[in-house]
C-alpha positions in Angstrom: 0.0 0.0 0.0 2.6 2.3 0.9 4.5 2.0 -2.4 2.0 2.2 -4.4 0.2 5.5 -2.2 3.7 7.1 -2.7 2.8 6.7 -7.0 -0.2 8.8 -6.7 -0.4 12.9 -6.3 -2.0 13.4 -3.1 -5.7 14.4 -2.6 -5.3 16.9 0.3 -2.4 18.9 0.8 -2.2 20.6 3.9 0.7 23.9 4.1 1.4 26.1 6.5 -1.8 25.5 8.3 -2.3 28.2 11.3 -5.0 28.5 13.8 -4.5 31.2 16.1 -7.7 32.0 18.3 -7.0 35.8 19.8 -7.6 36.2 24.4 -8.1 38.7 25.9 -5.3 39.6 28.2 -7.1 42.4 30.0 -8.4 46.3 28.6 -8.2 45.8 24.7 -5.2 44.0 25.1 -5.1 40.4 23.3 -2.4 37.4 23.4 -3.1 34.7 20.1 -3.7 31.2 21.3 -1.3 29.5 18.8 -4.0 26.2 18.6 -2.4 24.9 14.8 1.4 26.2 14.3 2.8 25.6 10.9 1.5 22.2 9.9 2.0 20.3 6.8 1.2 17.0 5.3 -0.4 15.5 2.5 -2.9 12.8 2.4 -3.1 9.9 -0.1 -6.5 8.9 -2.2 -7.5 5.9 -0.7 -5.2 6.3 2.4 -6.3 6.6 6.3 -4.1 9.2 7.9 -4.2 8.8 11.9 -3.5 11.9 13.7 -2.7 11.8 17.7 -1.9 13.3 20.9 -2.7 14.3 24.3 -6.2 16.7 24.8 -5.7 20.2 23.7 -2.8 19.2 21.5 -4.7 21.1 17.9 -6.4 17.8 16.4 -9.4 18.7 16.2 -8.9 22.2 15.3 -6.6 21.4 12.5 -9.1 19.4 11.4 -11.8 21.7 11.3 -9.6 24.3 9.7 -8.3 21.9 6.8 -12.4 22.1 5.7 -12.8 25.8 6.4 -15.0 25.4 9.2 -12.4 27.7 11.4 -11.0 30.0 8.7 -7.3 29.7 8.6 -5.1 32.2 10.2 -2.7 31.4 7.4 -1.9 28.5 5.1 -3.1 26.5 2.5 -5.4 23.5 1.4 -5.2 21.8 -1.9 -7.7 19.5 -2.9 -6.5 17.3 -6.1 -3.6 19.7 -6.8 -5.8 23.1 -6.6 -6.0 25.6 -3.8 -8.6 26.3 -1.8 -8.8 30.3 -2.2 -11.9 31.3 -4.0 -16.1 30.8 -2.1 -16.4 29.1 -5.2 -13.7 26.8 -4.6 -14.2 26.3 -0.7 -18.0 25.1 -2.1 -17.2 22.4 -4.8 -14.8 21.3 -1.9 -17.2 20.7 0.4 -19.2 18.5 -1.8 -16.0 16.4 -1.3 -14.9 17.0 1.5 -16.8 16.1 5.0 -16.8 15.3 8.9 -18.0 13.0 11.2 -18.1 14.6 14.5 -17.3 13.6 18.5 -19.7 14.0 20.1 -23.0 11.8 18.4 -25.6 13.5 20.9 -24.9 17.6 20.2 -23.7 17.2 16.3 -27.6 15.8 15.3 -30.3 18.4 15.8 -33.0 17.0 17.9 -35.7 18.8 16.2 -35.0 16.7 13.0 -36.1 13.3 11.9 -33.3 10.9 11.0 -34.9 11.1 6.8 -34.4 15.2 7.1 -31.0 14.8 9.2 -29.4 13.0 5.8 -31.2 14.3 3.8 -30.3 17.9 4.4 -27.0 17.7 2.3 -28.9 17.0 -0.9 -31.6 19.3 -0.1 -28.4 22.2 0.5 -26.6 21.0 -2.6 -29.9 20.2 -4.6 -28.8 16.6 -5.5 -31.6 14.8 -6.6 -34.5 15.7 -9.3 -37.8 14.5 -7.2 -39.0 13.4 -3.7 -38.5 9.9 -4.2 -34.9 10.3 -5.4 -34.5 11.9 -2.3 -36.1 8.9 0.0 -34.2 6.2 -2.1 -30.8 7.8 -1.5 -31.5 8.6 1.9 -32.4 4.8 2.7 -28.9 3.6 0.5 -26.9 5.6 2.7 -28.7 4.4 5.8 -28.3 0.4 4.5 -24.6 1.6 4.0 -24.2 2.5 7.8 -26.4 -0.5 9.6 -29.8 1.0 10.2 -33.0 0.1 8.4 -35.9 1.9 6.7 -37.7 2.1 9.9 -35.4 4.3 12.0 -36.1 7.1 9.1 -38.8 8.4 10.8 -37.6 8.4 14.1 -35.8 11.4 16.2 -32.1 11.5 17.4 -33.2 10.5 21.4 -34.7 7.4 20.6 -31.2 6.2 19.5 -28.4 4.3 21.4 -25.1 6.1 20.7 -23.8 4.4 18.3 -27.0 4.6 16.0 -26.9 8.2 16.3 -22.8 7.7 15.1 -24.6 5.8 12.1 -26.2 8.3 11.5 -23.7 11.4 11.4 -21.6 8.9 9.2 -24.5 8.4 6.7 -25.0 12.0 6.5 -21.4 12.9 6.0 -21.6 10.2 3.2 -24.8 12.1 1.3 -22.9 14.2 -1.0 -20.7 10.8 -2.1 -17.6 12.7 -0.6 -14.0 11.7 -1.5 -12.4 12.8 1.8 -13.7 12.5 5.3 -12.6 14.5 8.5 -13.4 11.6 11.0 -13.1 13.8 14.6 -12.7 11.3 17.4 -15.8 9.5 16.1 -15.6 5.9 18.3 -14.6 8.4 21.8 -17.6 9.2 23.1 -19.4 5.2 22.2 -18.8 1.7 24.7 -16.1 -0.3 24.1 -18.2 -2.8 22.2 -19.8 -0.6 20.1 -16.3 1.1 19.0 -15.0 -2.0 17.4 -18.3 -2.4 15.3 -17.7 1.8 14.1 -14.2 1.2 13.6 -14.8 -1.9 11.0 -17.6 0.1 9.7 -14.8 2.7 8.6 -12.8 0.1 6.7 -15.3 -1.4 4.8 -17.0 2.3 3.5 -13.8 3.0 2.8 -13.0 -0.3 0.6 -17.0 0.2 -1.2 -16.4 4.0 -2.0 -12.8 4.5 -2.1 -13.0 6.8 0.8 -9.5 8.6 1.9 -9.7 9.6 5.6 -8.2 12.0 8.1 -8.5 10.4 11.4 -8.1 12.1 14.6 -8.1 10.2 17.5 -6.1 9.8 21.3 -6.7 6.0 21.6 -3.2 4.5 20.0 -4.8 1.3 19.2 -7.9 2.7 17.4 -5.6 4.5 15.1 -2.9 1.8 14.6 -6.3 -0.8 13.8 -7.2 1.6 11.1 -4.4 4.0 9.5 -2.1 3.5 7.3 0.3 6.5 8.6 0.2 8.1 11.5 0.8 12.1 12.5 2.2 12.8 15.7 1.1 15.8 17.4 2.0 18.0 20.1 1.1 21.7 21.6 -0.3 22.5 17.7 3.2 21.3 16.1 3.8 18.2 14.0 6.3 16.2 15.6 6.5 13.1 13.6 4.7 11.2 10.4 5.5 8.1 9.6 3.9 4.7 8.2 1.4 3.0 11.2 4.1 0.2 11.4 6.9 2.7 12.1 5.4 4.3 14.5 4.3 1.4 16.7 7.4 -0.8 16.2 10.1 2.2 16.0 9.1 5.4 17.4 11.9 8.1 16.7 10.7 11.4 18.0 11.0 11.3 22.2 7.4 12.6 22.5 6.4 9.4 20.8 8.3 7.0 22.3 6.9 8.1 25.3 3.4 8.0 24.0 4.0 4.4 22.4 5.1 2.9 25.5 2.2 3.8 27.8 -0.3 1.7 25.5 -1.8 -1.5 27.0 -0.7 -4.2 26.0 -3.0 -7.4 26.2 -0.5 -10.0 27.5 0.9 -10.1 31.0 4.2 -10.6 30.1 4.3 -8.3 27.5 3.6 -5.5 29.5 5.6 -6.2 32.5 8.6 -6.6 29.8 7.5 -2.9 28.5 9.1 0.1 29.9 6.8 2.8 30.8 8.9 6.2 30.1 7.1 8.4 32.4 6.7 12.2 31.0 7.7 15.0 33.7 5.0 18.1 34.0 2.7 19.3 32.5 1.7 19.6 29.0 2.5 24.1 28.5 -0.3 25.8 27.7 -0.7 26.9 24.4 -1.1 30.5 25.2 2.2 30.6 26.8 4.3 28.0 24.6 8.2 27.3 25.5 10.7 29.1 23.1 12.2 26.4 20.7 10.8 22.9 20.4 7.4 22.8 22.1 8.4 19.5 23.4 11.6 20.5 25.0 10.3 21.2 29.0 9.2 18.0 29.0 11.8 16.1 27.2 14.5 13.9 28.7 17.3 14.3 26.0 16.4 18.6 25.6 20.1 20.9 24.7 20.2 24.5 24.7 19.4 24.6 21.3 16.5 23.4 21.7 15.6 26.3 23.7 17.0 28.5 21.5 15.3 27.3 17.5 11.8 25.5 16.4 13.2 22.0 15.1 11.9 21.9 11.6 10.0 18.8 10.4 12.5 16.9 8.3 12.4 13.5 6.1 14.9 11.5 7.7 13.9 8.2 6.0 12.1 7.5 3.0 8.7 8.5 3.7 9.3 9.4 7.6 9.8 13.0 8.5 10.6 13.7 12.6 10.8 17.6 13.9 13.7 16.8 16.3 17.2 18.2 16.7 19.0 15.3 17.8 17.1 12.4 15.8 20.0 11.2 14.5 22.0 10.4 17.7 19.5 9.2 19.6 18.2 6.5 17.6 
């Protein structure tokens, strides 16, 4: 897969990306709230790119600014090799570009009937030619996601959590999208309903050649489903490498660190893994270190890391680390 990923031009190019969200500091004074700092990365048709790290990190906000939904501080998005500039452009993209959300309870409006819920992408971008084209679709997409024609009529609180997840996925499916924004869509469901989500994802993706960004904090959700993985940290990009890589052979120390404190099933396993313990806090974003964001926190940090923002770099075909000192320390 990798190989052949590598052969294709990517679908979404992210560059640049910058969220900054201006506080108030006190009388008409305001500090920027760095939330997404200078992030790039492409993303591969038929690819699933995880993205991690700890709460408050800039997932989910990168995320919503890649699709416009936060307007960019600075940056660009490319969809198929075209940037995203123009109203005009930012609308075809969104009739290919959409999001599953968190939380499955606050992101369906209450007052809506499942039918009109996925529905209301075709009415917006006027996809169909009569009412009955409209019902037939809707109850495809609702066949694609595990609920049956009798749940149409229904309203969002007379769903489990995971039906109302069905649902948000068929209506991010309504406008036959090419690229999904899937925003920590299993968090918020049971433990036995995730795994039924998850291998929902895969097999959407292999019936509709689906390319996903997937933002998530469980490590073992994302290794299950991507195919590379994003590392990152206080709104920076610390490491992207293949899924395999980053499990097997972390290189950056912020994900070594986060590698290591994953679960592992057997007994001896885990008593043969070393936990590396990560000292503080995680800084706030308001108030970032100078340097590498990672570096109060880091084990092997040098003056210069104080002193100059490691850029991210390919240091192996295909893996790209923003670390001073990757080289001598693995």
């Amino acid at each position: 897969m990798q190989k052949e990923m590598y052969e294709k031009e990517p679908l979404v190019q992210v560059r640049h990306l910058k969220e900054y969200f201006p506080i108030s500091t006190g009388w008409f004074k305001s500090k920027p709230l760095k939330a997404v700092d200078d992030v790039s990365f492409d993303i591969y048709p038929g690819e699933t790119l995880g993205l991690v790290g700890e709460s408050g990190c800039g997932k989910t906000t990168a995320g919503r600014a890649i699709l416009h939904l936060y307007k960019p501080t600075d940056g660009e998005i490319w969809y198929k090799g075209n940037p995203i500039k123009t109203k005009q452009d930012l609308r075809q993209f969104r009739t290919k570009a959409t999001m599953v959300f968190q939380d499955p309870y606050s992101s369906l409006d209450p007052r809506m009937t499942v039918e009109d819920i996925i529905g209301e992408p075709l009415d917006i971008n006027k996809m169909y030619t009569s009412r009955q084209e409209r019902r037939d679709r809707i109850l495809q997409l609702m066949d694609y996601v595990g609920l049956n024609s009798e749940h149409a009529a229904r309203y969002p609180h007379e769903f489990s959590g995971g039906q109302r997840q069905r649902v948000g996925i068929a209506r991010a499916l309504a406008v036959n999208p090419d690229f999904i924004v899937c925003d920590e869509p299993v968090s918020a469901l049971d433990v036995s309903i995730q795994a039924q989500v998850i291998n929902m994802f895969d097999e959407l993706q292999e019936k509709m050649g689906l390319t996903y960004l997937f933002i998530a904090h469980d490590l073992l959700v994302v290794r299950h489903i991507s195919d590379r993985i994003a590392v990152m940290y206080l709104g920076r990009l610390v490491e992207l490498a293949s899924a395999a890589e980053i499990y097997e052979d972390p290189f950056h120390p912020y994900s070594k660190a986060l590698i290591s404190a994953v679960p592992a099933p057997d007994p001896k396993t885990a008593r043969a893994n070393k936990r590396i313990p990560l000292i503080g806090e995680i800084p706030s974003p308001l108030n970032a270190p100078s340097g590498c964001p990672f570096r109060t926190r880091c084990p092997y940090a040098q003056e210069r890391c104080a002193e100059e923002v490691p850029e991210l770099r390919e240091v192996q075909k295909g893996r790209f680390v923003a670390c001073h000192r990757v080289e001598e320390l693995n």
